[in-house]
N, C-alpha and C positions, 0 to 999 in steps of 0.2 A: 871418330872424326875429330881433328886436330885444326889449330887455326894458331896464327903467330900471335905471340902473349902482346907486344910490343904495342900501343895506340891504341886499344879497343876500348869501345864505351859502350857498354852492357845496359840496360837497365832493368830493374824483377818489376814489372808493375803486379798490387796485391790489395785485391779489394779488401774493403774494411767490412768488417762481418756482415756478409757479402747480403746473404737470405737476410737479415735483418732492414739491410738499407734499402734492397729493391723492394720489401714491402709497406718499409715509409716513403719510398718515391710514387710508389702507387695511390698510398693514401697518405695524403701527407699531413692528417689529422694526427699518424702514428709521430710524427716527429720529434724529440724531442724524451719522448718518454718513455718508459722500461719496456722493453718487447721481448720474447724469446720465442722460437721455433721450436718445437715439439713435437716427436709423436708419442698417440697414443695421449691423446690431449683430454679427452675425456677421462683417462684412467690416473687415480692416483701412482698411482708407478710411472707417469711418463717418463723422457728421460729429456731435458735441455738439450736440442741439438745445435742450436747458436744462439747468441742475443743481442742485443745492441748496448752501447757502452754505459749507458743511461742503469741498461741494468746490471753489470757489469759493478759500475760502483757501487749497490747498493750489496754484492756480494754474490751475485748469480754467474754460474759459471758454468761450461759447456761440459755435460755425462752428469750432471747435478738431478737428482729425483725430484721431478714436478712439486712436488707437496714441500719441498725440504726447500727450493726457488720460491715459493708463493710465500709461506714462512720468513724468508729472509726479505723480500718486497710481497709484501699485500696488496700493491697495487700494480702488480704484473700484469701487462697484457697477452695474454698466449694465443700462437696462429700455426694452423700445419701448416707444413710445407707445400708451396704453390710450385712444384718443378716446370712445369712449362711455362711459367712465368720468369722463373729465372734463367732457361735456356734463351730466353729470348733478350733479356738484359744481358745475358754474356755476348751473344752473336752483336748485341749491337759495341756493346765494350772493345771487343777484338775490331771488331769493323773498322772503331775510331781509331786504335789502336795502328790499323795499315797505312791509316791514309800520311804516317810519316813515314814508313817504312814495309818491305817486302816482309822483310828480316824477323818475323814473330813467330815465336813459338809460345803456342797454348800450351801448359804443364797442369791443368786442370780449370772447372769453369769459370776462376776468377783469379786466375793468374796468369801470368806471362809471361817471358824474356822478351826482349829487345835488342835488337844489335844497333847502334847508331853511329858507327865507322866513320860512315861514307859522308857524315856531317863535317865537312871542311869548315873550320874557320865560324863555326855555330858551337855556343857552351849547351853542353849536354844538360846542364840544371836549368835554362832556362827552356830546353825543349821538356825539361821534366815538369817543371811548372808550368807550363802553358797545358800537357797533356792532363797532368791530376785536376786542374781548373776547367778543363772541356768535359770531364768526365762527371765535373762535381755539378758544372751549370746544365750541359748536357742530356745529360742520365740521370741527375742527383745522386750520382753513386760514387762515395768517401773511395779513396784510396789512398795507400802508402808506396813510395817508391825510393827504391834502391838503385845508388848509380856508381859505377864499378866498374874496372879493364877484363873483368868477366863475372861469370853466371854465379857462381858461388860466393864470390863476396857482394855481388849486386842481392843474391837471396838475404844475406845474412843482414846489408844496411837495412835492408826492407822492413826487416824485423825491427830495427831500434826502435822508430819511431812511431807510431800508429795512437791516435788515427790520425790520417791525415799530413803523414809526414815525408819529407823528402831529406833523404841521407846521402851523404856522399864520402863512399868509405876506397881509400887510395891505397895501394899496398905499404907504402910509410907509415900509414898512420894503426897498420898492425898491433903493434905492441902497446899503445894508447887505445884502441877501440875496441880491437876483435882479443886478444891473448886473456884481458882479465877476466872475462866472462867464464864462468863454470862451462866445463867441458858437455856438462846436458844443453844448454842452449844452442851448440853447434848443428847449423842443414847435415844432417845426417846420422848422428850421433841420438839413439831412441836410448831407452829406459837400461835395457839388458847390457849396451852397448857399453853404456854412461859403469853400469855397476861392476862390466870388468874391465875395463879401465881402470877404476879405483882402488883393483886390487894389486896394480904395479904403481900405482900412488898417480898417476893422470887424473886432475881434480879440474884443473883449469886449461881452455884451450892455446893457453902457453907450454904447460904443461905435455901437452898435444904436438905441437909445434916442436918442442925441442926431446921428442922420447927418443927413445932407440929403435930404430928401423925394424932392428932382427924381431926386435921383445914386442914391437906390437903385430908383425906379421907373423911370430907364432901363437901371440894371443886371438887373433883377429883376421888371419888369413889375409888376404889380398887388399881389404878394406882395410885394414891397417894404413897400409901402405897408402894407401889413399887418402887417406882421412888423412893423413900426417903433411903427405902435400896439402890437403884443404887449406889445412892451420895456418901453413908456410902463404897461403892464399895461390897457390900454385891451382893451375884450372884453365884446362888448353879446349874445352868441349867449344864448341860453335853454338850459335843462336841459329838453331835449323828449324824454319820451319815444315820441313819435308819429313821431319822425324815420325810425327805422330802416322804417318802409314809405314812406318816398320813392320814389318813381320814376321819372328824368330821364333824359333821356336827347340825345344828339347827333347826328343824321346826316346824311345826304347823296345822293343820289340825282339819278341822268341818263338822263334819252330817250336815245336812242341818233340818230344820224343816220340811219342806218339799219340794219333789221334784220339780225343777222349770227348765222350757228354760227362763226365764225370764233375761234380759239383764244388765237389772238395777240393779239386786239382786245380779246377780253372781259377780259383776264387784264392790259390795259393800263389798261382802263376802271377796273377793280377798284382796280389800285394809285394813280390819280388820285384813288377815291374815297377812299381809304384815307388817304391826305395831304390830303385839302379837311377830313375826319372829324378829323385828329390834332392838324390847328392850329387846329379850333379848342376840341379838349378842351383843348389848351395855353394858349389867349387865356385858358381857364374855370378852370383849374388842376384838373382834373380826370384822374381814370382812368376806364376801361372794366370792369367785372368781368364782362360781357355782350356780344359781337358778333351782330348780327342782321342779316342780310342780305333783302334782297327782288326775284322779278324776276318779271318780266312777257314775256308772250309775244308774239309776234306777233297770235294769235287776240288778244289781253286778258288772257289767262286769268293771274292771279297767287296767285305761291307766297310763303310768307315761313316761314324759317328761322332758327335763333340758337342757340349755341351757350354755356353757363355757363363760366366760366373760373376756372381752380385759383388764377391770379391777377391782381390788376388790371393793365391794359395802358394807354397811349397812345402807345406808339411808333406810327409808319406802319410798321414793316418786318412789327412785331407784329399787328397791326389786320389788314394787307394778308394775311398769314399765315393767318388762320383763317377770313377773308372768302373767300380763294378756297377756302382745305380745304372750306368749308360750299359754297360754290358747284359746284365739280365735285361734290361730292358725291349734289347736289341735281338738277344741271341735265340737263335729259331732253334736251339737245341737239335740240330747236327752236332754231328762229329769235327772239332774245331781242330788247326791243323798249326794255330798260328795264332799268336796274341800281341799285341800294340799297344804302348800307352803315349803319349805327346803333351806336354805343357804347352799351351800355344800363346798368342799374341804376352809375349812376355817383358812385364815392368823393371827397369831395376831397382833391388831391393832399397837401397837408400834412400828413393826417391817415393816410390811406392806409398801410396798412406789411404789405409782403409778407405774404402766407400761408403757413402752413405746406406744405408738399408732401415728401415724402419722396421722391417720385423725382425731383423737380428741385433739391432743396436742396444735395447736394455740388457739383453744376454751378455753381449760384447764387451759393454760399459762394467758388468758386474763382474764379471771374469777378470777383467782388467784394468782395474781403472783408471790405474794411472801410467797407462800407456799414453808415448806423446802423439803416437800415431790415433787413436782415439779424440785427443784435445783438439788436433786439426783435422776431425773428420769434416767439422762442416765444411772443410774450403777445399775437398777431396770429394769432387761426384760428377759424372753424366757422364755417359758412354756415347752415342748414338750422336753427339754436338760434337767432341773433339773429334772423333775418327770421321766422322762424315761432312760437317759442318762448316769446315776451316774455310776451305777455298773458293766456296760458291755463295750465290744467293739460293741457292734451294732448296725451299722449305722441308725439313724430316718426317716424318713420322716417327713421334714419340710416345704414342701411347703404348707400347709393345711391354714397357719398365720402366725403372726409374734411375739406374744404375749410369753411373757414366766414369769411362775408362783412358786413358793414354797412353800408347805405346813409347814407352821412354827409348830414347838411342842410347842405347849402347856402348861403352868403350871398348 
């Protein structure tokens, strides 16, 4: 979905370490002084999942080992995370968020876009200051905002300033604000991304800006391409809020030669299907936050299963992983006639950034730790709030998880 580049005024609203601040507006004894969120708070191994800026200075930083944070501030204050607490400071956030506009789209539970068009003869910074000031007296809840003729350079002002800051980043002012920045600090541009880049010498998102079209689209496939309009600040997407019910999906499916209970066969099928599924979420630059499998029997007779996922996936090892868990799971050992795999409610990859999980996150953080998608896990979480939550007053049921997901649209 496409919209004229020409007059638009975007803004990123982007909470400031979001879990941190709703738990000093709660108590507001916290104020002021070093907090982080953690799981696994009793265990020396915790792992920092955000903190507030207090601690922050003192040298504590988010995937940091509890013991290693306490170390650096001895006078840490540590809190798990209160998830229905802060679904409920997001829904009031967005709320305040409509009352200027239809035009919001949630991109996770302390973010947003903005479309502000439709404001004739009203300065968009002054509607930005008036919203970060309602949000700060309001809610007590710090924000930064990004104001911008679209979505991507509205994300990227958002960043300069925090906390607390309102940026105002114009396609002129390119080559002064957005080009000298290292090509890692670019929305889109992760760790893997940043290091082959650097091996056709792209070090700065000017660099970015002026490569060669061919040389990054065969380093980088379609995303190349992409990324290279970013730079240019090129960015035609819409502030939809209708996006977040998307629902796309990928699969793959085979007759069998012939019917088999055979263990070896199915469990071969599976992981063919898994890899025909994975490349082509990859050709789409996409994840899975969804596996759904389907099979069919001998008689006809079909069954279709699927399973939610704490996080989005498109590896084959991963795909192939919850395909078979759901299939043994399922399969009443007939003679199967027919196998299915589907990546479903599916993210795009650039935008995509881990979810919170507390029992995978030390695993995650150690595996990899200097992934950027990990560093902004805390501001990446709640499923059951963005897909359901947007348009109504109706209260959810959340106790089912803790996970929270957005179906990104699509180009």
């Amino acid at each position: 979905m496409e919209h004229p580049t020409s007059g638009r005024i975007i803004l990123h609203v982007d909470m400031n370490s979001f879990y941190a601040s709703v738990e000093m507006a709660y108590d507001p004894s916290l104020k002021g002084k070093p907090l982080a969120i953690a799981g696994n708070v009793e265990e020396r191994k915790g792992i920092i999942v955000t903190c507030s800026y207090e601690a922050r200075a003192k040298g504590v930083k988010t995937t940091m080992p509890l013991w290693q944070a306490k170390k650096l501030c001895p006078e840490l204050i540590v809190k798990k995370p209160n998830f229905e607490r802060y679904r409920k400071a997001s829904r009031a956030m967005f709320d305040l968020l409509r009352d200027y506009t239809e035009l919001v789209e949630p991109v996770s539970i302390d973010e947003g876009y903005i479309d502000l068009t439709h404001y004739q003869g009203i300065k968009s910074l002054e509607i930005a200051k008036v919203i970060q000031e309602r949000l700060l007296d309001e809610l007590l809840l710090p924000c930064s905002i990004g104001v911008a003729p679209n979505k991507f350079l509205a994300k990227m002002a958002s960043n300069m300033k925090k906390p607390l800051g309102i940026t105002v980043l114009r396609k002129r002012e390119l080559s002064e604000k957005l080009w000298p920045l290292p090509v890692h600090d670019m929305h889109g541009v992760g760790d893997k991304t940043a290091e082959k880049l650097k091996t056709i010498g792209v070090n700065t998102i000017y660099d970015l800006a002026h490569g060669d079209r061919a040389q990054l689209k065969q380093l980088l496939g379609v995303n190349g391409e992409r990324l290279k309009q970013r730079a240019n600040g090129v960015d035609n997407r819409v502030v939809n809020p209708d996006s977040i019910y998307d629902f796309k999906s990928i699969g793959h499916s085979t007759t069998l030669a012939k019917n088999t209970t055979n263990e070896a066969e199915l469990t071969e099928i599976l992981r063919k299907l898994a890899h025909s599924v994975a490349v082509r979420m990859k050709r789409k630059d996409v994840l899975a936050t969804k596996i759904f499998i389907t099979i069919k029997y001998a008689n006809l007779q079909s069954i279709t299963r699927s399973k939610k996922l704490e996080n989005s996936i498109g590896d084959v090892d991963d795909i192939f992983s919850v395909a078979k868990q759901l299939f043994f799971t399922h399969w009443n050992e007939d003679p199967v006639r027919l196998l299915g795999i589907t990546g479903q409610d599916l993210v795009e990859k650039d935008d995509a950034m881990k979810q919170l999980d507390l029992f995978t996150f030390e695993k995650d953080a150690k595996e990899e730790p200097i992934l950027s998608v990990i560093e902004k896990i805390n501001q990446k979480y709640g499923n059951q709030f963005i897909r359901r939550g947007v348009k109504g007053k109706k209260e959810e049921d959340f106790s089912s998880g803790t996970s929270f997901n957005k179906d990104f649209l699509l180009e």
